[in-house]
N, CA, C and O atoms as CSV, one atom per row, in Angstrom:
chain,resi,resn,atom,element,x,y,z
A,1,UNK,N,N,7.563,16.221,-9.804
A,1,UNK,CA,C,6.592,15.265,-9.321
A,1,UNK,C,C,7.257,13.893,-9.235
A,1,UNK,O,O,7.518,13.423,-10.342
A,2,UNK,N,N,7.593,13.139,-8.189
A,2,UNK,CA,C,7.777,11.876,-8.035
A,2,UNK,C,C,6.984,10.750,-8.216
A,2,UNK,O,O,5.951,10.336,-7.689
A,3,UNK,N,N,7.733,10.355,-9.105
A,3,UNK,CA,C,6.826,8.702,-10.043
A,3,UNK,C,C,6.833,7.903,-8.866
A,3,UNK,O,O,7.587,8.095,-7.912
A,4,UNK,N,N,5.872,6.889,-8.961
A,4,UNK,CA,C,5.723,5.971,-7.506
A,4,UNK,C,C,5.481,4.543,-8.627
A,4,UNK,O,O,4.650,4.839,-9.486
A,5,UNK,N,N,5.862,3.531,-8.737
A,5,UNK,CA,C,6.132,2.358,-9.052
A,5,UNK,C,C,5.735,1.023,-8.226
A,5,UNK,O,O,6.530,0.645,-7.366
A,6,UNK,N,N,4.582,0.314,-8.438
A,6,UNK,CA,C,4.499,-1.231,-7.197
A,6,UNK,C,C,4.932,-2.429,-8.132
A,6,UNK,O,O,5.058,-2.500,-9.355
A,7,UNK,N,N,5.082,-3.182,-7.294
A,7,UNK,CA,C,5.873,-4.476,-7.421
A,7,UNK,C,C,5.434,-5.337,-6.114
A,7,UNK,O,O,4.795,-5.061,-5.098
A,8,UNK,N,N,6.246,-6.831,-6.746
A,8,UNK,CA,C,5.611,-7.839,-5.589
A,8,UNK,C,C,4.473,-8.604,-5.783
A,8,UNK,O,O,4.565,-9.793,-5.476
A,9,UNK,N,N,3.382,-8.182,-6.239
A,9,UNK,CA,C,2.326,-8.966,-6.035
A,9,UNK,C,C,2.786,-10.117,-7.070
A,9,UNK,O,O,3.679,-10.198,-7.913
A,10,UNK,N,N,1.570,-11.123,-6.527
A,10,UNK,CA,C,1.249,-12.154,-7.115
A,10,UNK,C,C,0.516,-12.933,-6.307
A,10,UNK,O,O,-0.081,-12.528,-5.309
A,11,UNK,N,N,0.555,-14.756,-6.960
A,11,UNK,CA,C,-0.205,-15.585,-6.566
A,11,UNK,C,C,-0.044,-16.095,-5.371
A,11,UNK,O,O,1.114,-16.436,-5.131
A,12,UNK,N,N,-0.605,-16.217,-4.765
A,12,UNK,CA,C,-0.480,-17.066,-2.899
A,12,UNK,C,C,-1.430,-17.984,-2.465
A,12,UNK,O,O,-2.515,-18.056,-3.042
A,13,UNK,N,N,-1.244,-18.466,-1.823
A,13,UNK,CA,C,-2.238,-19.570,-0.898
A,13,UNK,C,C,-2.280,-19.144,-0.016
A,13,UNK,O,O,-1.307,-18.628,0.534
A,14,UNK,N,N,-4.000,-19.226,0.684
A,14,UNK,CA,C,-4.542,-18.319,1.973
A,14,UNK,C,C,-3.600,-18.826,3.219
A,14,UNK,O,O,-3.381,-20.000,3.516
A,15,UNK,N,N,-3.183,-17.854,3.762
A,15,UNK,CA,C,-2.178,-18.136,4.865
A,15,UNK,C,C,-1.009,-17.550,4.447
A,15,UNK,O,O,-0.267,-17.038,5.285
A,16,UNK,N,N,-0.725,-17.546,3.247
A,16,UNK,CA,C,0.572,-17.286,3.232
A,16,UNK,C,C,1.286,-15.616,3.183
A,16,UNK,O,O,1.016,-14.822,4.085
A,17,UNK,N,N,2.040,-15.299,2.236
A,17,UNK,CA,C,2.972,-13.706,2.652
A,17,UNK,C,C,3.323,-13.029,1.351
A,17,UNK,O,O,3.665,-13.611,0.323
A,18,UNK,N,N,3.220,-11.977,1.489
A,18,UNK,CA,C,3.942,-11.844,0.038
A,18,UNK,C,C,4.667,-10.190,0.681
A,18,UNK,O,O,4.368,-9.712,1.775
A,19,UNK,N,N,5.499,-9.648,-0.171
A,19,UNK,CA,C,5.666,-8.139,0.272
A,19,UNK,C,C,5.855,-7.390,-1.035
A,19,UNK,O,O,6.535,-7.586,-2.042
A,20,UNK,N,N,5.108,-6.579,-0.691
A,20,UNK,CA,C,4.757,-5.135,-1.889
A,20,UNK,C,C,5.744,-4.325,-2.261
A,20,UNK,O,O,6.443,-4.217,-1.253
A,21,UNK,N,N,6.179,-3.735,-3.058
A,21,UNK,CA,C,7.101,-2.560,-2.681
A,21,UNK,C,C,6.961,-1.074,-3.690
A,21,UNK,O,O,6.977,-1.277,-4.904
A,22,UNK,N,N,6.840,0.242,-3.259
A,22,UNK,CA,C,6.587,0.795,-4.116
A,22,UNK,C,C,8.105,2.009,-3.789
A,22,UNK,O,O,8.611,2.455,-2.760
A,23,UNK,N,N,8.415,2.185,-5.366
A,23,UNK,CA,C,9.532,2.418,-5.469
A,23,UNK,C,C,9.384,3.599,-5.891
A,23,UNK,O,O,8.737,3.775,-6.923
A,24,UNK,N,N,9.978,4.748,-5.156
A,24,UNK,CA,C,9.629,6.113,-5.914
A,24,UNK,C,C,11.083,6.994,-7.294
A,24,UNK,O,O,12.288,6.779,-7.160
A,25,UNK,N,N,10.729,7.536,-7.982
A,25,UNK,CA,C,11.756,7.766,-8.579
A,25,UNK,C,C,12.509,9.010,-7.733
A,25,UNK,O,O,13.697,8.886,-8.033
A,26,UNK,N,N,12.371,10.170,-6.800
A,26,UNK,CA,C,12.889,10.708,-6.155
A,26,UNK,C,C,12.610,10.622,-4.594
A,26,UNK,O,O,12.090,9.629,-4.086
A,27,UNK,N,N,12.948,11.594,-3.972
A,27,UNK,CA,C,12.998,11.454,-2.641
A,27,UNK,C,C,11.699,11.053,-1.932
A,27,UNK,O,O,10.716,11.602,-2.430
A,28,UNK,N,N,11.529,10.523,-1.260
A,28,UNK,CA,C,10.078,10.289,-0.526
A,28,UNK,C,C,9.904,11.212,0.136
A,28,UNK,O,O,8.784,11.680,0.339
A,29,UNK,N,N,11.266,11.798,0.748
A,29,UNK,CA,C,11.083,12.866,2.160
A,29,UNK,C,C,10.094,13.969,1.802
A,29,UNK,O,O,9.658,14.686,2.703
A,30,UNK,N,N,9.653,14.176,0.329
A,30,UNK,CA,C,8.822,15.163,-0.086
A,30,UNK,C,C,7.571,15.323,0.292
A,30,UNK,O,O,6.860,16.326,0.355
A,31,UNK,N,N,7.336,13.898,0.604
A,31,UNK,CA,C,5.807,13.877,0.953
A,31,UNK,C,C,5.791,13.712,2.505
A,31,UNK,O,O,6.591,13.120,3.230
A,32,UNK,N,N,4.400,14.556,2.879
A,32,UNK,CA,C,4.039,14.236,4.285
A,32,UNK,C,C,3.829,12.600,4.792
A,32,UNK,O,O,4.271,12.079,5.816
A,33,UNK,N,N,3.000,11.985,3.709
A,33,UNK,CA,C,2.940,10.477,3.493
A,33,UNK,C,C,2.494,9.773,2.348
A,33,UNK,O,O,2.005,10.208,1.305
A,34,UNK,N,N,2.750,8.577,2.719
A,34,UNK,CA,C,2.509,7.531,1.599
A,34,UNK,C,C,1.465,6.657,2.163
A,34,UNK,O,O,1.373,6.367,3.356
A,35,UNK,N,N,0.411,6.117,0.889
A,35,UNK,CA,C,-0.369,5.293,1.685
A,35,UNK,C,C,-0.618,4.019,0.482
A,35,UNK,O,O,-0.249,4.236,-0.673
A,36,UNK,N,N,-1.120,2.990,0.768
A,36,UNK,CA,C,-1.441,1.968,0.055
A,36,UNK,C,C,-2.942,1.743,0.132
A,36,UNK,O,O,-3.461,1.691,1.247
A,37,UNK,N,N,-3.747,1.593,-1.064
A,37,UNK,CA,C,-4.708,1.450,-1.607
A,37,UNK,C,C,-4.945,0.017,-2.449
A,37,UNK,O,O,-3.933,-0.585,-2.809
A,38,UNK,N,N,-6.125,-0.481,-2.735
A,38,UNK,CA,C,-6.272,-1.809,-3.228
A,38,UNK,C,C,-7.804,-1.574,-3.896
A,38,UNK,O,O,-8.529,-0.594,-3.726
A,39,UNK,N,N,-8.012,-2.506,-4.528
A,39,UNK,CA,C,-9.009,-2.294,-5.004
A,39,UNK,C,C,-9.736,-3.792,-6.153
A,39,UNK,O,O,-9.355,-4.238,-7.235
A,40,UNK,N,N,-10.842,-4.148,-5.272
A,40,UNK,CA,C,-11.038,-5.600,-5.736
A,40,UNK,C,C,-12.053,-5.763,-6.744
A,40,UNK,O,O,-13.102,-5.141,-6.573
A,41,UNK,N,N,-11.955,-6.337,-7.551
A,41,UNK,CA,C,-13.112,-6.421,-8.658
A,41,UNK,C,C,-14.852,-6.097,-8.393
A,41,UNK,O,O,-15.524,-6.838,-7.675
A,42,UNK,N,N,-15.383,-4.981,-9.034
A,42,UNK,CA,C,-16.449,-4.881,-8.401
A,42,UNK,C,C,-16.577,-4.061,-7.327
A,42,UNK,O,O,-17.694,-3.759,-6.906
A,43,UNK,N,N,-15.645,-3.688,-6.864
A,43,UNK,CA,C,-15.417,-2.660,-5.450
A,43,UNK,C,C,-14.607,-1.833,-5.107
A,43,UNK,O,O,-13.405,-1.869,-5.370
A,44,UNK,N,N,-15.301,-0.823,-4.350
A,44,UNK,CA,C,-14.888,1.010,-4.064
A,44,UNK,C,C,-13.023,0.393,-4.320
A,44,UNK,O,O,-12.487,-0.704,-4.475
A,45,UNK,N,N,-12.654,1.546,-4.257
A,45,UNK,CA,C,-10.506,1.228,-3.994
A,45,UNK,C,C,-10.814,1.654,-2.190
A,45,UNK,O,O,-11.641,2.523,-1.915
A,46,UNK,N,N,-10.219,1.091,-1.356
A,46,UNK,CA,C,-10.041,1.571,-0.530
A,46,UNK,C,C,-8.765,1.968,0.413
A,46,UNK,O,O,-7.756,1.829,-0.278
A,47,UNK,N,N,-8.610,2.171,1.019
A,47,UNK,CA,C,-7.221,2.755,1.598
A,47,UNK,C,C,-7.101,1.443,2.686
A,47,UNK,O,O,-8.010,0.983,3.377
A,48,UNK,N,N,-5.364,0.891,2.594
A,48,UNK,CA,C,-5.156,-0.437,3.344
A,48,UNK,C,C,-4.380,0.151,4.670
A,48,UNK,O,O,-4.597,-0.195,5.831
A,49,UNK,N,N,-3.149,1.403,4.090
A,49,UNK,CA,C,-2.352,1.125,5.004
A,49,UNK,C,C,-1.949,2.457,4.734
A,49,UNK,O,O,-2.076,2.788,3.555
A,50,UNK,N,N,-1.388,3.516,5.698
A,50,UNK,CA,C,-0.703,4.678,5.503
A,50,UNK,C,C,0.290,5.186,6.453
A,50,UNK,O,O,-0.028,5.477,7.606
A,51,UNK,N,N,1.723,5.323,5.912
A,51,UNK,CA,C,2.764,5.810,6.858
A,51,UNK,C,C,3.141,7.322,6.619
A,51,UNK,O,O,3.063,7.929,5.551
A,52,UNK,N,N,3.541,7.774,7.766
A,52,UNK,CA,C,4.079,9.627,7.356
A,52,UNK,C,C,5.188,9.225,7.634
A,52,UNK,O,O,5.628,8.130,7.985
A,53,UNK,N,N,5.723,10.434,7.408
A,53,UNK,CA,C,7.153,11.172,7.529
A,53,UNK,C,C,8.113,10.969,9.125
A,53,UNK,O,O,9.323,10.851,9.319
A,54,UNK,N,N,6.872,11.000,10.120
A,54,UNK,CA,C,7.627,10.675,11.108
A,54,UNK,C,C,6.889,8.629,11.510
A,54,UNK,O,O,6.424,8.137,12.538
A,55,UNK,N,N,7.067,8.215,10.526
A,55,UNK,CA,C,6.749,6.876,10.758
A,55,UNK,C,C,5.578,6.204,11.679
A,55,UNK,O,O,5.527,5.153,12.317
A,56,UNK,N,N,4.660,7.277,11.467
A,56,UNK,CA,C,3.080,6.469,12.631
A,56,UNK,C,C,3.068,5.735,11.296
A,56,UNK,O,O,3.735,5.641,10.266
A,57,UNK,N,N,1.885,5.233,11.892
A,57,UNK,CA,C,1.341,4.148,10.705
A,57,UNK,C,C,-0.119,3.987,10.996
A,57,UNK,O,O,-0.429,3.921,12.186
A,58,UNK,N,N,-1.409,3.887,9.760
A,58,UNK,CA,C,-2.665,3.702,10.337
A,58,UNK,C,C,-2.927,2.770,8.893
A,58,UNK,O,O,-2.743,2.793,7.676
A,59,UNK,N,N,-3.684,1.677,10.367
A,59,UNK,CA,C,-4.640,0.387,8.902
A,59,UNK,C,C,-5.624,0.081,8.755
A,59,UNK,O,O,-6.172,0.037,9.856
A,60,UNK,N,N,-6.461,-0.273,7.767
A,60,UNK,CA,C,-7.854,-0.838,7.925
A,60,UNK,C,C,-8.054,-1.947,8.820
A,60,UNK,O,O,-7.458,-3.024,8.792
A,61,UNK,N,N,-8.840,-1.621,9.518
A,61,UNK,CA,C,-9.076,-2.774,10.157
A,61,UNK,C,C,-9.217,-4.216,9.966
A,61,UNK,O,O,-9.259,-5.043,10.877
A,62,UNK,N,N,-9.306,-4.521,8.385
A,62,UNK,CA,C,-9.566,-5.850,7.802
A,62,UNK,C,C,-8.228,-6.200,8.058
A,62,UNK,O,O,-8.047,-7.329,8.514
A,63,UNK,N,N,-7.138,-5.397,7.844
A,63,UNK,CA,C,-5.365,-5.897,7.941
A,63,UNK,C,C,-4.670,-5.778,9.102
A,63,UNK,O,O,-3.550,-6.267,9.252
A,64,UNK,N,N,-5.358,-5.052,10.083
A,64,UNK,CA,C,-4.631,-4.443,11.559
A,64,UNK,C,C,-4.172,-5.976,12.047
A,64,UNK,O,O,-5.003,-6.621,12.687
A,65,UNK,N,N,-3.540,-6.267,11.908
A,65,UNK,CA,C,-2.597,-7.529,12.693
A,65,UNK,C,C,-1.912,-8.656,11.831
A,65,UNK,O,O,-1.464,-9.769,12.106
A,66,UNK,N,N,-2.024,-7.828,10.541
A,66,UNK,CA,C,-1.873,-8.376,9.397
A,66,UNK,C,C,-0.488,-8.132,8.620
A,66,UNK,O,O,0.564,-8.768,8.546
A,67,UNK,N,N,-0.934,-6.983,8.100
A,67,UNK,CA,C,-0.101,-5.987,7.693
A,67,UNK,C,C,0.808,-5.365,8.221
A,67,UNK,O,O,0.671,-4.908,9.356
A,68,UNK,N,N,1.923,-5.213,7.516
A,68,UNK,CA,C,3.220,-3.508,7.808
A,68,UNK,C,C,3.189,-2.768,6.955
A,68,UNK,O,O,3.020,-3.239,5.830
A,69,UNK,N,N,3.313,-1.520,7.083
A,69,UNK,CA,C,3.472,-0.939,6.041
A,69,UNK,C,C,5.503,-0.427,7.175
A,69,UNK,O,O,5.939,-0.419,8.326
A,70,UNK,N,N,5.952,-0.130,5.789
A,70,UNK,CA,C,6.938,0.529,6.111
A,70,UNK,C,C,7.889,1.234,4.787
A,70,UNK,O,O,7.909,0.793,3.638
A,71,UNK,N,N,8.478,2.167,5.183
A,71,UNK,CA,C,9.489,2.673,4.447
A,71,UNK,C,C,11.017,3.199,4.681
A,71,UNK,O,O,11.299,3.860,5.681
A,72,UNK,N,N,11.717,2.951,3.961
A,72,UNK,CA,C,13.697,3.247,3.390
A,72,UNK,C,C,13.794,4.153,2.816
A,72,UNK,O,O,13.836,4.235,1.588
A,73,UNK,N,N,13.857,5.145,3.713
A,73,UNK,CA,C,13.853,6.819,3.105
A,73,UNK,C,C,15.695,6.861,2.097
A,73,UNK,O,O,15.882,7.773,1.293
A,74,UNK,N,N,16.568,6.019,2.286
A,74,UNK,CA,C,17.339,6.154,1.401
A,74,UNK,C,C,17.493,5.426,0.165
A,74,UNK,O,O,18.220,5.702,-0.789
A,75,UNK,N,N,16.403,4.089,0.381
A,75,UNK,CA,C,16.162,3.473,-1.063
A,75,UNK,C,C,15.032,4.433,-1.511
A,75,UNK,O,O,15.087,4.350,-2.738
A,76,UNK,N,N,14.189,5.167,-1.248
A,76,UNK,CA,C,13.526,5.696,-2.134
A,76,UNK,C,C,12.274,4.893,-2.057
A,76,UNK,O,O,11.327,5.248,-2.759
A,77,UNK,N,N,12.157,3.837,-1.273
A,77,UNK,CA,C,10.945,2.396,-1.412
A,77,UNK,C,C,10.167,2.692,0.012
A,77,UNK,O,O,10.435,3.315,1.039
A,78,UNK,N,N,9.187,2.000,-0.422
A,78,UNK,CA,C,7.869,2.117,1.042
A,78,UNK,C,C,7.449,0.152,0.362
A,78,UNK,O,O,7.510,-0.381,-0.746
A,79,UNK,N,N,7.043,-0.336,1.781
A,79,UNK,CA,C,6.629,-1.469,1.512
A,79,UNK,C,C,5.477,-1.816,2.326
A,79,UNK,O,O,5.193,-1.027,3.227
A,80,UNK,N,N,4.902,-2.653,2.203
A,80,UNK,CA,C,3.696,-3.561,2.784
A,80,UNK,C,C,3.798,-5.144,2.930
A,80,UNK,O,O,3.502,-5.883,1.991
A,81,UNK,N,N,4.249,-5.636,4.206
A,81,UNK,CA,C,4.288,-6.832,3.972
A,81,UNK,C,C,3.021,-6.984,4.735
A,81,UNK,O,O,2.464,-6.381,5.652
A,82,UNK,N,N,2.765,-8.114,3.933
A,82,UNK,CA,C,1.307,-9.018,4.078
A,82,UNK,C,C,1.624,-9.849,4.733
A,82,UNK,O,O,2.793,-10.156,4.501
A,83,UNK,N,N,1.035,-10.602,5.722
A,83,UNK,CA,C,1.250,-11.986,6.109
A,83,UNK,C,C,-0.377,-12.298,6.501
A,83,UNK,O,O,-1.168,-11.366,6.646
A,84,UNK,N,N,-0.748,-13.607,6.641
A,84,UNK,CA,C,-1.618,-14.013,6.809
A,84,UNK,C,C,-2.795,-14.012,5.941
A,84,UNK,O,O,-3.928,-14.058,6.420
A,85,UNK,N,N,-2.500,-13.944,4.271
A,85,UNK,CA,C,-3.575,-13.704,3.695
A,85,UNK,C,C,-4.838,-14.160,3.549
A,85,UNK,O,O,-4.751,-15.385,3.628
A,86,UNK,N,N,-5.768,-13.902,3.408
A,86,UNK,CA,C,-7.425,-14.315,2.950
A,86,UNK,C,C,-7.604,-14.028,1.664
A,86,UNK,O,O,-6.929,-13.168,1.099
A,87,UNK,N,N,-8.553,-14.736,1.059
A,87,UNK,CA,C,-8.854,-14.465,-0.346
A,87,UNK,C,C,-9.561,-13.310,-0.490
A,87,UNK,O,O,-9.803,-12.969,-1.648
A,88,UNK,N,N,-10.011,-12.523,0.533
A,88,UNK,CA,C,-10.872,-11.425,0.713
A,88,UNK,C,C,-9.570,-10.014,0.035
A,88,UNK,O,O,-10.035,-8.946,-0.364
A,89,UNK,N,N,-8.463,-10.193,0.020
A,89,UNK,CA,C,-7.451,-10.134,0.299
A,89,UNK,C,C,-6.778,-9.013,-1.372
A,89,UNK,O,O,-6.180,-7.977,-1.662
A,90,UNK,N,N,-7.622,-10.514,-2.123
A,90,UNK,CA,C,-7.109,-10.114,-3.623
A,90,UNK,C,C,-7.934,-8.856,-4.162
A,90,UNK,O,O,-9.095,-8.450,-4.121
A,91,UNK,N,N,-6.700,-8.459,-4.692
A,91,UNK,CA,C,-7.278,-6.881,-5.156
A,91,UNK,C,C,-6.012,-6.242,-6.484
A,91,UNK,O,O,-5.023,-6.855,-6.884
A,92,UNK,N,N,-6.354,-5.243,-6.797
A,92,UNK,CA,C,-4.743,-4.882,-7.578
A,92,UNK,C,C,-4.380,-3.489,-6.562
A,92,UNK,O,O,-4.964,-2.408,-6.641
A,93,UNK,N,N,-3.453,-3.772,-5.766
A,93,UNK,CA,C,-2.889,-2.551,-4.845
A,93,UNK,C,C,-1.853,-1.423,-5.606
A,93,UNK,O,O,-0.881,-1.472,-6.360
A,94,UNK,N,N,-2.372,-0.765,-5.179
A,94,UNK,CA,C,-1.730,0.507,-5.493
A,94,UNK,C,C,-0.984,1.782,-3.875
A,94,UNK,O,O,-1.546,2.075,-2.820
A,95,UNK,N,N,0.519,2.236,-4.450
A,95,UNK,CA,C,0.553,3.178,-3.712
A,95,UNK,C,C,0.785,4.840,-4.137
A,95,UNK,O,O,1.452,5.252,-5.086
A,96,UNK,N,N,0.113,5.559,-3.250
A,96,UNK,CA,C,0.175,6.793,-3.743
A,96,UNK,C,C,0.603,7.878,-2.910
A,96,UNK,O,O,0.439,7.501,-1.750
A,97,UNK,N,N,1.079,9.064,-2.931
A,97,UNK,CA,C,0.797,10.504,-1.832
A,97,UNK,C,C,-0.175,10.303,-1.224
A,97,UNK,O,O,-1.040,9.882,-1.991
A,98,UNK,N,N,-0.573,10.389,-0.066
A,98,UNK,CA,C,-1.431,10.886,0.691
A,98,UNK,C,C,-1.475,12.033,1.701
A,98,UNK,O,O,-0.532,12.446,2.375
A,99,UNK,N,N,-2.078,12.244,1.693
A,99,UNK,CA,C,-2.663,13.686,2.727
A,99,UNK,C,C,-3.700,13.876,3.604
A,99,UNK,O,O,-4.848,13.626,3.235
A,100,UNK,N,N,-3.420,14.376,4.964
A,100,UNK,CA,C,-4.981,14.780,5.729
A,100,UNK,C,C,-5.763,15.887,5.285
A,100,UNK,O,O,-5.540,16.933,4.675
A,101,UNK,N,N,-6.837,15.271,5.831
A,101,UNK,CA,C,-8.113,16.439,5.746
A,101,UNK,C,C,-9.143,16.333,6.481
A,101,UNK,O,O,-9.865,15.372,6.215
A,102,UNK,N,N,-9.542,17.177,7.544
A,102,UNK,CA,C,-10.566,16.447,8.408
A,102,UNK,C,C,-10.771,15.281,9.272
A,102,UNK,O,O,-11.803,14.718,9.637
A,103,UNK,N,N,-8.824,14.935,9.640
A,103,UNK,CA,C,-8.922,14.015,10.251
A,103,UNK,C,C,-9.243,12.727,9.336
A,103,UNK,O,O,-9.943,11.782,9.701
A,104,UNK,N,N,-8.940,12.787,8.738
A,104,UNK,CA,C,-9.070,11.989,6.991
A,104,UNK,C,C,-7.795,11.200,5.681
A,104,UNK,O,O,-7.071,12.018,5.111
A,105,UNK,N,N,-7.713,10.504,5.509
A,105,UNK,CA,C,-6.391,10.538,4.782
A,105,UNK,C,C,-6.884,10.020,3.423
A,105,UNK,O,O,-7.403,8.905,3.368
A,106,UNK,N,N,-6.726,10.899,2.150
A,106,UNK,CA,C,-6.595,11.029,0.731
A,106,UNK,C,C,-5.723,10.830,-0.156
A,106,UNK,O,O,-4.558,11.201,-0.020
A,107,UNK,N,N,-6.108,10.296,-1.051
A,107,UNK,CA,C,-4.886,9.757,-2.318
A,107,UNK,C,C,-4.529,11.380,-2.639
A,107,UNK,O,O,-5.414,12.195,-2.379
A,108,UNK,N,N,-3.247,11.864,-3.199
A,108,UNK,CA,C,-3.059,13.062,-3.762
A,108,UNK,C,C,-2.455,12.481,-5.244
A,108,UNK,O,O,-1.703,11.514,-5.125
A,109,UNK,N,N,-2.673,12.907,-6.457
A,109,UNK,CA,C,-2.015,12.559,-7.102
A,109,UNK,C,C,-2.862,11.273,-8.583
A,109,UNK,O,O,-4.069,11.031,-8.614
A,110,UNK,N,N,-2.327,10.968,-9.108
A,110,UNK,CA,C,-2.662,9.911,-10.506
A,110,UNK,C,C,-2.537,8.934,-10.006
A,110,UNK,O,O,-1.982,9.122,-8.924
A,111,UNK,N,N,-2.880,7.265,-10.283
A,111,UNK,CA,C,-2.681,6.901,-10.046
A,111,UNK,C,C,-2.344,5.747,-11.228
A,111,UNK,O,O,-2.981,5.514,-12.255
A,112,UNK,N,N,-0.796,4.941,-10.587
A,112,UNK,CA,C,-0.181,3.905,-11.460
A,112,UNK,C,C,-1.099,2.866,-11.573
A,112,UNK,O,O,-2.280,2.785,-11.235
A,113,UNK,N,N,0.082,1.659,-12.407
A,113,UNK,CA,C,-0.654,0.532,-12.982
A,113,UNK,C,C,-1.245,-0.317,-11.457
A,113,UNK,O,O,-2.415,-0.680,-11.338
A,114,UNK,N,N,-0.377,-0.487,-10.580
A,114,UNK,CA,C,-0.622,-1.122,-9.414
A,114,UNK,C,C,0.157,-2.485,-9.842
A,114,UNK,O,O,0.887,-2.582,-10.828
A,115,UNK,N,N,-0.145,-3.543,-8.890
A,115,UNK,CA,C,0.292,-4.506,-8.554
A,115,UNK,C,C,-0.625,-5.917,-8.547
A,115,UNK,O,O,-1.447,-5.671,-7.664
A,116,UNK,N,N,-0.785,-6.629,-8.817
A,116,UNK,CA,C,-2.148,-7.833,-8.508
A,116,UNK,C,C,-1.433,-8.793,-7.506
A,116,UNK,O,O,-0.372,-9.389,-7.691
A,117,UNK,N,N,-2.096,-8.813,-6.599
A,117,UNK,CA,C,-2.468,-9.841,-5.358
A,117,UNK,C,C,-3.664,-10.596,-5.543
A,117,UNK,O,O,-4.743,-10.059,-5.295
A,118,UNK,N,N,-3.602,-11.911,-5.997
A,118,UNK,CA,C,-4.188,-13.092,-6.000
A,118,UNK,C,C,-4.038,-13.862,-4.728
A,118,UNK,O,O,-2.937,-14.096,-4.230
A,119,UNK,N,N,-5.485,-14.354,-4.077
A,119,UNK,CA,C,-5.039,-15.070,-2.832
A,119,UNK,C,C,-6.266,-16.175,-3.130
A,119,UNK,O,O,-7.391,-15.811,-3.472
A,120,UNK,N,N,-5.809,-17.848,-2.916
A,120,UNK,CA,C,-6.425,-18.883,-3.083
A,120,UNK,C,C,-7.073,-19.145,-1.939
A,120,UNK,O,O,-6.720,-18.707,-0.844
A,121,UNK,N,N,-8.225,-20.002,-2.174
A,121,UNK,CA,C,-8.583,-20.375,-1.120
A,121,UNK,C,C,-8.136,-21.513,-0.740
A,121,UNK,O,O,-8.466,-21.972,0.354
């Protein structure tokens, strides 16, 4: 089972960038995909950003022009750069396995400590 590790977050001022990175302890190529999840005080976790194996990519619409997600199949790392943040924004993100179902994409797996993204107004 491959450990998945985030990093990156922190404090920002609205507008500004930060980039995520989640670091796996073995190969990524294992998984069909990886996706990034967040989850803000008081509210559902929801799914931000998800890349496969052959590099599509799908985002919430709150981040679609926002966000990258991407990944370095030989570092072992998948990332999310943020740009343009909102305070709507702050959450503690997490990344995990994901998988389809129904035209659907699901966390597979436990999930780590995550990361905190603070965004000022």
């Amino acid at each position: 089972q491959v450990q998945l590790v985030e990093s990156g977050g922190g404090l920002v001022q609205a507008g500004g960038s930060l980039r995520l990175s989640c670091a796996a302890s073995g190969s990524i190529l294992s998984f069909n995909a990886l996706g990034w999840y967040r989850q803000a005080p008081g509210k559902q976790r929801e799914l931000v950003a998800i890349i496969t194996s052959g590099d599509s990519t799908n985002y919430a619409d709150s981040v679609k022009g926002r966000f990258t997600v991407s990944r370095d199949n030989a570092k072992n790392t998948m990332y999310l750069q943020m740009n343009s943040l909102k305070p709507e924004d702050t959450a503690v993100y997490y990344c995990i396995q994901a998988a389809s179902f129904l035209r659907h994409w699901n966390p597979v797996g436990s999930w780590g400590q995550g990361t905190q993204v603070t965004v000022s107004s």
